[in-house]
C-alpha positions as CSV (number, residue, x, y, z in Angstrom):
1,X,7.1,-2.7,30.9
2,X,10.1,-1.1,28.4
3,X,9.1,-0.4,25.3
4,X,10.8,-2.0,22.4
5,X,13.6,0.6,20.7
6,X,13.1,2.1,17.3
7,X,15.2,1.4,14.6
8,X,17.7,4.1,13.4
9,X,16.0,4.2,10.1
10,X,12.7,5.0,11.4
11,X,13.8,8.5,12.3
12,X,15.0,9.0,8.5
13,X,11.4,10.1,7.2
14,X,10.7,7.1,5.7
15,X,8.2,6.3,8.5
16,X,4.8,7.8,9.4
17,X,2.9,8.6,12.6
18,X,-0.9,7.3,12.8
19,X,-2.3,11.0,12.1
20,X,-0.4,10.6,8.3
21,X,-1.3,7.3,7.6
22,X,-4.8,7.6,8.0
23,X,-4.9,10.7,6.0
24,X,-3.1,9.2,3.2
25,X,-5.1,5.8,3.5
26,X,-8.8,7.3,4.2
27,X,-8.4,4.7,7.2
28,X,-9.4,6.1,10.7
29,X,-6.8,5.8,13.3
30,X,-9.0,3.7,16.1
31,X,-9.5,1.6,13.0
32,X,-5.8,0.9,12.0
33,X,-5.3,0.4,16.0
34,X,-8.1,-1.9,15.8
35,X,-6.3,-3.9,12.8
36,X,-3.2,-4.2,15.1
37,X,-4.6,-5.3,18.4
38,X,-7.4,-7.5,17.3
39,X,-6.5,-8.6,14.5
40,X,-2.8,-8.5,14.5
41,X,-3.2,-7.4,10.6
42,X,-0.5,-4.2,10.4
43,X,2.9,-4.0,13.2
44,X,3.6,-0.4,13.4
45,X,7.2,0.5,14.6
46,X,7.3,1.7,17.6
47,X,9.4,5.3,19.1
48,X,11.1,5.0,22.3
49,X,7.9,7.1,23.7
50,X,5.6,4.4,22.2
51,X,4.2,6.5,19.5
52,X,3.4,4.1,16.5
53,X,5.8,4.1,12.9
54,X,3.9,2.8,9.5
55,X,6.5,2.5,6.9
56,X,6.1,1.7,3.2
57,X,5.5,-2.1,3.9
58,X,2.3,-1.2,6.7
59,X,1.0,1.5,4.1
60,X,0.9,-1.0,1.4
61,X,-0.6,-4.1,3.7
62,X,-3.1,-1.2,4.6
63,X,-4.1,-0.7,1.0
64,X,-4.3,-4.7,0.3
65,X,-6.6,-4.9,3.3
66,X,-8.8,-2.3,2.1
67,X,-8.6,-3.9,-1.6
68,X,-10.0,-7.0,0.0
69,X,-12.9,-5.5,2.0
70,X,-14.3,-3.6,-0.7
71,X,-14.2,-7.4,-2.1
72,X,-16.6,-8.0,0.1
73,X,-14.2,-10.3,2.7
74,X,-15.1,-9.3,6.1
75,X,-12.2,-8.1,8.1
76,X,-12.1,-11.8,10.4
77,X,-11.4,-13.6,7.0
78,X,-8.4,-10.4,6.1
79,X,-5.5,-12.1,7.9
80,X,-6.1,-15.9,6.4
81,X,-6.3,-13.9,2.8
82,X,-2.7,-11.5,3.4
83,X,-1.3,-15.2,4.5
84,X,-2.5,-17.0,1.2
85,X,0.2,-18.2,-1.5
86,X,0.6,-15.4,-4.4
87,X,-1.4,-12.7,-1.7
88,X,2.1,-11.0,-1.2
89,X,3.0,-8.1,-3.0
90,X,6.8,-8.8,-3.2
91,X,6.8,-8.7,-6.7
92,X,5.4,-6.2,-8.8
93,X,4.4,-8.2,-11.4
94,X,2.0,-9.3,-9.4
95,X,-1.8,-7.9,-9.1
96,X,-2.8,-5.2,-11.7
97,X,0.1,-4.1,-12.8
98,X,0.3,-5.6,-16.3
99,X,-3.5,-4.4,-17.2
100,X,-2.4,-1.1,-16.3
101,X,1.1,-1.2,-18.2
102,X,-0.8,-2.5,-21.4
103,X,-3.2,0.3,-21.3
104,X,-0.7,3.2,-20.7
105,X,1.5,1.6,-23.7
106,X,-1.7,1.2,-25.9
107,X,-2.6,4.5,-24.8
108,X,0.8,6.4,-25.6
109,X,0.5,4.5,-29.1
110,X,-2.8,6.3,-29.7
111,X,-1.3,9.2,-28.4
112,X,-4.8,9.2,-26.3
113,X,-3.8,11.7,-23.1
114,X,-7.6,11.2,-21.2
115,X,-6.9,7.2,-21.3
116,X,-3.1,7.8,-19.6
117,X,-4.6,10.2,-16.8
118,X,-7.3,7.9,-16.4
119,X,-5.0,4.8,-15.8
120,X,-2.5,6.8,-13.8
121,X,-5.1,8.5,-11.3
122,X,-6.8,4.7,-10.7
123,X,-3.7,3.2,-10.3
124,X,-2.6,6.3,-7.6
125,X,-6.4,6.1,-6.2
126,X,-5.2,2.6,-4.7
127,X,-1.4,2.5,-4.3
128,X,1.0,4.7,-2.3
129,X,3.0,6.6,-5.1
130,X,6.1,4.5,-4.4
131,X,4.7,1.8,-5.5
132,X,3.1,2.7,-8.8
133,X,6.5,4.2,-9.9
134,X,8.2,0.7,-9.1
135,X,4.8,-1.5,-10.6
136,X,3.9,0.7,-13.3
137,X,6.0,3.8,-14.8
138,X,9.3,2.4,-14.3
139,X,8.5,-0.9,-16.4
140,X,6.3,1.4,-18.9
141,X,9.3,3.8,-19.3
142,X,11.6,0.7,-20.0
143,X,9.2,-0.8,-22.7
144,X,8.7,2.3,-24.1
């Protein structure tokens, strides 16, 4: 059977073998192959030699998924959750990001550097850096 072609862009660097993404994750990779073939959670890209892709998108489902089983949800109950109304992350008002926001502003008003580190490196613990720039400094910097 042919494998399905790439897409140009996944040869800019913006995409990620399974060795990367499960050391920036903490996610073993016969676990995030498990979460595509049984579960049909993540959808890697695939190379012309069959190799899988994770771009930003499949990085950040894999940090939702891991948000929701340290929840407690077991992994059968992941998909119906990632499928529920307000569970995307489109926008980036959307989950924490206000919380953390407030406490970096009230933190730069108090001029209180151990509070800022602390928000920054929880926020970073749990989101690719990409996306705290976009949910959380940019906006800060704005109000600011």
């Amino acid at each position: 059977m042919p494998r399905p072609k790439s897409r140009p862009f996944a040869e800019s660097g913006d995409f990620f073998p399974i060795r990367t993404v499960s050391h920036l994750t903490g996610v073993n990779s016969v676990t995030l192959r498990a979460w595509e073939r049984r579960h049909g959670l993540i959808k890697p890209q695939r190379t012309l030699g069959g190799h899988r892709l994770y771009g930003p998108a499949q990085i950040e489902v894999i940090h939702r998924i891991l948000g929701l089983l340290e929840k407690g949800l077991p992994i059968s109950q992941v998909e119906r959750a990632l499928a529920a109304p307000g569970a995307q992350r489109g926008k980036v008002e959307q989950g924490p990001w206000n919380a953390y926001r407030d406490r970096i502003v009230s933190a730069v008003a108090r001029y209180d550097d151990d509070e800022l580190e602390e928000v920054y490196s929880q926020a970073l613990s749990l989101y690719p850096i990409e996306t705290v720039t976009d949910g959380l400094l940019l906006p800060v910097l704005q109000e600011l």
